[in-house]
C-alpha positions as CSV (number, residue, x, y, z in Angstrom):
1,X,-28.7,63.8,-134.5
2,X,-29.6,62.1,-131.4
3,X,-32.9,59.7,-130.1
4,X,-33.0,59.9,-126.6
5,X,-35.1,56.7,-125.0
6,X,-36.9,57.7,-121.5
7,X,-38.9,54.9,-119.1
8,X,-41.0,57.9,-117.2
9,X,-42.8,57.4,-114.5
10,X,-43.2,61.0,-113.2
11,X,-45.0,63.4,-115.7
12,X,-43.5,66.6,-113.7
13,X,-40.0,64.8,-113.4
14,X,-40.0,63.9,-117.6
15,X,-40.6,67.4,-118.8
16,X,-37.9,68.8,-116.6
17,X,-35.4,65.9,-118.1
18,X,-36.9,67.6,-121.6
19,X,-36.3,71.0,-120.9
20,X,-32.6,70.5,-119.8
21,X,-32.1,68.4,-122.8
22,X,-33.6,71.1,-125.2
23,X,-31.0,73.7,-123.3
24,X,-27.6,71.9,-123.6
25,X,-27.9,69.0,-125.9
26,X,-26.7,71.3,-128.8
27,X,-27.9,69.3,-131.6
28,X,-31.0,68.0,-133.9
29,X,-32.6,65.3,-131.0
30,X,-36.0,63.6,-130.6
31,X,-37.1,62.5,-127.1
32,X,-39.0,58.8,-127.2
33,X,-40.8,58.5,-123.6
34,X,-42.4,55.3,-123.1
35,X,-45.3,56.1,-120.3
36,X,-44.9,53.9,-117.5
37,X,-46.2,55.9,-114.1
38,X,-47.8,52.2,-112.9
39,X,-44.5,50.3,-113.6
40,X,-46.9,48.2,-115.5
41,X,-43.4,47.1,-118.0
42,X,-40.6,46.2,-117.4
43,X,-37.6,49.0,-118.4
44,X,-36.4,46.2,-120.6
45,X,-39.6,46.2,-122.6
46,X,-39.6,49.7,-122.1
47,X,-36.2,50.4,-123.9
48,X,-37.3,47.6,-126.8
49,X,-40.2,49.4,-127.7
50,X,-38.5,52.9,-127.8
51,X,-36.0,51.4,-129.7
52,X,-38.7,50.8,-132.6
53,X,-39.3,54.3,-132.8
54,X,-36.0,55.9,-133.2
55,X,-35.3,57.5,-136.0
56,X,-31.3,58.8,-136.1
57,X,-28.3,56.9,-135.7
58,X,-26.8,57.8,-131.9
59,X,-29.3,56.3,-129.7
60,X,-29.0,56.9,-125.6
61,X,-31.1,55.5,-123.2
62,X,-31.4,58.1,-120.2
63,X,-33.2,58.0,-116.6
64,X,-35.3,61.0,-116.4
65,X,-34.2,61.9,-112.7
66,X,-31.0,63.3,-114.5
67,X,-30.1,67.0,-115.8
68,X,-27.0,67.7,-118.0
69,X,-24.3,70.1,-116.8
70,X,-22.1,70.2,-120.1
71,X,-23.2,72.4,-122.9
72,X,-23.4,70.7,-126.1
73,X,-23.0,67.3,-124.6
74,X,-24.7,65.8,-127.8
75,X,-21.4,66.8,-130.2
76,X,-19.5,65.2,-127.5
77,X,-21.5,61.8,-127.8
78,X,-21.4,61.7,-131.3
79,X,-17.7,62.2,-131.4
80,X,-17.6,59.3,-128.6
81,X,-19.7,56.7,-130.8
82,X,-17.4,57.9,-133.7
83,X,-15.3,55.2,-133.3
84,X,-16.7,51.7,-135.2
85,X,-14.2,49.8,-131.9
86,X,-16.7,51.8,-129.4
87,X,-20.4,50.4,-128.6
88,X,-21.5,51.8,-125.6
89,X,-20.6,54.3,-123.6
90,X,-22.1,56.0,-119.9
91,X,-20.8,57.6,-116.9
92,X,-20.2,55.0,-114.1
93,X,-19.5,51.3,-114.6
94,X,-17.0,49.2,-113.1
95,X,-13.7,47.5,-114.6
96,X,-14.2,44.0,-113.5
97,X,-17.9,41.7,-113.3
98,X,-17.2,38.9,-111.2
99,X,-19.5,35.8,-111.1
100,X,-20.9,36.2,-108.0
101,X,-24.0,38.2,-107.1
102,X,-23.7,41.9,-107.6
103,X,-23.5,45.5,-108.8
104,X,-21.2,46.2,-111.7
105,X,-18.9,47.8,-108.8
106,X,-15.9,45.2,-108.3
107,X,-15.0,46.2,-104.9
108,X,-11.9,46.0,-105.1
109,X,-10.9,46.7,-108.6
110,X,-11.6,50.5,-109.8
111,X,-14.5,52.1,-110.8
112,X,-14.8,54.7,-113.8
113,X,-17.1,57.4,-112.5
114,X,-17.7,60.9,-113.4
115,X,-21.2,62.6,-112.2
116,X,-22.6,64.9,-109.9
117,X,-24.6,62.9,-107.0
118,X,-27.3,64.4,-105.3
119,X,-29.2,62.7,-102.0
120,X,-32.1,62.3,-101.0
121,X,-32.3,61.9,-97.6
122,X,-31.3,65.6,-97.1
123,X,-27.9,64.7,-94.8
124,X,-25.4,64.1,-97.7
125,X,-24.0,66.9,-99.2
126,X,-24.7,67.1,-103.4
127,X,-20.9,65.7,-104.4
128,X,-19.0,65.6,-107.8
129,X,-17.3,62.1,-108.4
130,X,-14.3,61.5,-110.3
131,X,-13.1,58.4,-110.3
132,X,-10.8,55.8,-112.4
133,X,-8.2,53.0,-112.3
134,X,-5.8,55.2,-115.1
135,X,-5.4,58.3,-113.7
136,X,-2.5,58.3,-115.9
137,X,-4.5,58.1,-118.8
138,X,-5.8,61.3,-120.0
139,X,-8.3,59.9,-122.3
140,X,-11.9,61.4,-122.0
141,X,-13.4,57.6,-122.6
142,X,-12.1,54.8,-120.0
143,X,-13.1,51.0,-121.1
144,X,-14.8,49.2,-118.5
145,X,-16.7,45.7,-118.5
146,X,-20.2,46.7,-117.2
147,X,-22.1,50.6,-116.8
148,X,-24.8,51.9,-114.5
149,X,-28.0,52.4,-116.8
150,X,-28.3,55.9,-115.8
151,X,-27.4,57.1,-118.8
152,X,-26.3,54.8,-121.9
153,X,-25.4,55.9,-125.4
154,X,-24.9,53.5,-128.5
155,X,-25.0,53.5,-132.5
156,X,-28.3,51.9,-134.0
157,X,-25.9,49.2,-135.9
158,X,-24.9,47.7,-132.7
159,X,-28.9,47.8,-131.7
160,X,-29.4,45.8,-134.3
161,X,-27.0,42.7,-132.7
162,X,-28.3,43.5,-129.3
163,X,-31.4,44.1,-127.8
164,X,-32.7,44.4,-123.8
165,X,-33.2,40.9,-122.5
166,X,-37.2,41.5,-121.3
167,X,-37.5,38.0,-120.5
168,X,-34.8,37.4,-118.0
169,X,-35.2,41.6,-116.4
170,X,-38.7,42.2,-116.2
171,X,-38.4,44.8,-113.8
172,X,-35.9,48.1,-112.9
173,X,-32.7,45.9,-112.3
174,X,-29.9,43.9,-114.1
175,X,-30.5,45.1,-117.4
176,X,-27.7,47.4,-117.5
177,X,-25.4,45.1,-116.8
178,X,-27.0,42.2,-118.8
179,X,-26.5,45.4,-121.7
180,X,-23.3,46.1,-121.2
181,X,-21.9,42.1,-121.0
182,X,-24.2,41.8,-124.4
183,X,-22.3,44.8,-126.4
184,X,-18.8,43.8,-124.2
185,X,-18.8,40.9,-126.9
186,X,-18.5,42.9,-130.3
187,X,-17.3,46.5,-128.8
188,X,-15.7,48.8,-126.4
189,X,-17.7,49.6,-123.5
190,X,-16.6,52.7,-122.2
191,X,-17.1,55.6,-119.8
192,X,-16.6,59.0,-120.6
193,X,-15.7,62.1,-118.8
194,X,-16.6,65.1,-121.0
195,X,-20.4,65.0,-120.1
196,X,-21.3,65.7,-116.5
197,X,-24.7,64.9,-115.6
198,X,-26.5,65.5,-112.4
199,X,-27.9,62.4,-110.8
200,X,-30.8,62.9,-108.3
201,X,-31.6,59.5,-106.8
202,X,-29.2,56.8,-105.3
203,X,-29.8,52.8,-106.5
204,X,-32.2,51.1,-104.9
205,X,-30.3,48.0,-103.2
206,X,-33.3,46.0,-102.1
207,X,-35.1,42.8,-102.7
208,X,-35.9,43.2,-106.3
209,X,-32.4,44.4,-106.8
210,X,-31.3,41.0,-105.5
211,X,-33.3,39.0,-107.2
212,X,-32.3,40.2,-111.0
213,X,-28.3,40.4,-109.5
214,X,-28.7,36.9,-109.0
215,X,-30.3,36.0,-112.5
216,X,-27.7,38.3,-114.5
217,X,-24.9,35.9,-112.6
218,X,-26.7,32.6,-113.8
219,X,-27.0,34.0,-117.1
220,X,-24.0,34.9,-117.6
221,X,-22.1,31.9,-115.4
222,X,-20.3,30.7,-118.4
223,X,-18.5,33.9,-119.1
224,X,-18.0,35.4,-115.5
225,X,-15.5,36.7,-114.6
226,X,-14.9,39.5,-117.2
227,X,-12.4,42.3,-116.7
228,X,-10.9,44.9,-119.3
229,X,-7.4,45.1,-117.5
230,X,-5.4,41.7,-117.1
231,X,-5.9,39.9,-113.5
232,X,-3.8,37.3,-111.9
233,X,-5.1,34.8,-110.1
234,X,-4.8,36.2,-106.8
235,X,-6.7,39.1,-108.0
236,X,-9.3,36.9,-109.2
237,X,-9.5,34.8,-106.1
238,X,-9.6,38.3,-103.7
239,X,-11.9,39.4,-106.2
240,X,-14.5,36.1,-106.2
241,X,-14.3,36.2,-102.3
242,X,-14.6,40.3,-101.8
243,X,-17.6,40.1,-103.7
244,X,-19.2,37.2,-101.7
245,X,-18.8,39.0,-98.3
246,X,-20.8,41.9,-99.7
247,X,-23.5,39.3,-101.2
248,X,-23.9,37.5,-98.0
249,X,-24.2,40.5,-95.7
250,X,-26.7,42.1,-98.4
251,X,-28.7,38.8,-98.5
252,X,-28.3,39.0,-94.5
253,X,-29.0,42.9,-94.2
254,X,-32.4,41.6,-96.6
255,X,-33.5,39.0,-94.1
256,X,-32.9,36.0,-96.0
257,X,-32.6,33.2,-94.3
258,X,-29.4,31.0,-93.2
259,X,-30.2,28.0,-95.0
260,X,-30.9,29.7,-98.0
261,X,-27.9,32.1,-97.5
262,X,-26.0,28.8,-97.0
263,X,-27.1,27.5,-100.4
264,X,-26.1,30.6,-102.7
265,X,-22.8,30.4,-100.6
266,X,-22.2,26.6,-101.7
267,X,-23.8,27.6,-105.4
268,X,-21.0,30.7,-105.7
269,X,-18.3,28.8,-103.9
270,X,-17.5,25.8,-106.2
271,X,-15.5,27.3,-108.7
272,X,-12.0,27.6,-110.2
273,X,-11.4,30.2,-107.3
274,X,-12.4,27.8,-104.9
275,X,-10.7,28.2,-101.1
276,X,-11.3,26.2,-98.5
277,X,-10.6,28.8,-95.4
278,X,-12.4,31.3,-97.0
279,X,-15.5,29.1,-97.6
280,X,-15.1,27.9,-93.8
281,X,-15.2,31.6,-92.7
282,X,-18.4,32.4,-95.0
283,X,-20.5,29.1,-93.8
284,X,-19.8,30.5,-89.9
285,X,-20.9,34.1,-90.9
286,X,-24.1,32.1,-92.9
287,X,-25.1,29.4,-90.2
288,X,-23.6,31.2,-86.8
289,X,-24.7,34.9,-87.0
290,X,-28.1,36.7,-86.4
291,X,-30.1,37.7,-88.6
292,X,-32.5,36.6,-91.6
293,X,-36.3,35.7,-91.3
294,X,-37.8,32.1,-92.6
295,X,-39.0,32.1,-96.2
């Protein structure tokens, strides 16, 4: 038995989530859908307040622009969340969550991936993505250190140690993350490949986005980096600067401005992983390039 908690926004877009879950889920469910069409709450507050409501044991936490593929995904879960060692489980998240600023992608670590993507801007072509760092591993659940809120499933004993932190995410972003770093502590996070879902939206990489990736790294500044496979120092160091390339040029690509890109630069910089040519290079690219509007 299975409480499923949805965030909807779209009346239309929530009963077709409903009707795909009533075809394949293949066992006793309840839907909880917190009404939010104005955005009014927070997902974080959201997901709390669903989570008051649920009444069985497997609890997932589901966007509603999502339709399931696999027939009788719901056995499938259950036998997932079987395990006391497992917590959480999804379909996308990445190995490694570095300090600085970002998505739980590491860049250049592997990803644990299986859904089917759709676009939206009509040019893409619907595509099914499979990846992982063990394709030697023929295990149907891959651990990871953070998921993509997508689709999340957990046991109600490990919602009762962790909750969704409403007062640092008020909005659409971070919390997935935040989540996953939370249960990361006690349990296995995990993605599995034996459910396929459809996903019919990309992620939303903008200001907001940036604002919450920034808060989860201060929260979390005295744990970061995390990683579920063992990392030298070099990869640690290629990892820390990778992932401040990609913050910089998002924060550049977002119109910040240099002197504040030059601040989160020094903020990120002054670490264990510390390099002196690569901070050089970044505080050019901050202070010498084009781009970014006073604010």
């Amino acid at each position: 038995m299975i409480s499923i908690v949805v965030c909807s926004r779209d009346e239309e877009m929530f009963e077709q989530f409903r009707k795909n879950v009533e075809l394949t889920i293949g066992c006793v469910f309840e839907i909880i859908c917190i009404h939010n069409p104005d955005g009014e709450i927070g997902i974080c507050k959201a997901y709390n307040r669903g989570m008051e409501r649920v009444r069985y044991d497997i609890v997932c936490f589901a966007h509603e622009d999502i339709s399931f593929e696999t027939k009788n995904w719901g056995e499938k879960v259950v036998q997932h969340l079987s395990s006391p060692a497992v917590g959480l489980i999804g379909v996308a998240g990445g190995d490694t969550k570095g300090w600085v600023p970002s998505s739980w992608s590491s860049f250049i670590f592997p990803s644990e991936v299986s859904l089917i993507q759709h676009f939206r801007d009509g040019e893409r072509k619907t595509e099914r993505i499979v990846r992982t760092g063990y394709p030697f591993l023929r295990d149907k659940a891959k651990p990871v250190a953070s998921l993509d809120g997508v689709w999340m499933c957990t046991r109600r004993d490990v919602l009762r140690l962790f909750s969704f932190d409403e007062n640092t995410f008020t909005g659409f972003h971070g919390y997935d993350i935040d989540f996953s770093l939370q249960v990361g502590t006690a349990f296995k996070v995990c993605v599995v490949f034996d459910v396929i879902l459809h996903h019919y939206s990309e992620g939303s990489f903008n200001e907001e986005w940036m604002q919450f990736a920034i808060k989860l790294s201060d929260k979390w500044r005295k744990i970061l980096p995390v990683s579920v496979r063992p990392l030298s120092r070099t990869d640690l160091v290629n990892q820390h600067w990778t992932a401040m390339r990609n913050f910089i040029m998002k924060m550049k690509s977002l119109d910040y401005n240099k002197l504040t890109i030059t601040r989160y630069l020094i903020k990120y910089s002054f670490t264990k992983y510390f390099h002196w040519k690569h901070f050089l290079h970044f505080v050019r690219i901050s202070l010498f390039t084009n781009g970014g509007r006073q604010r």
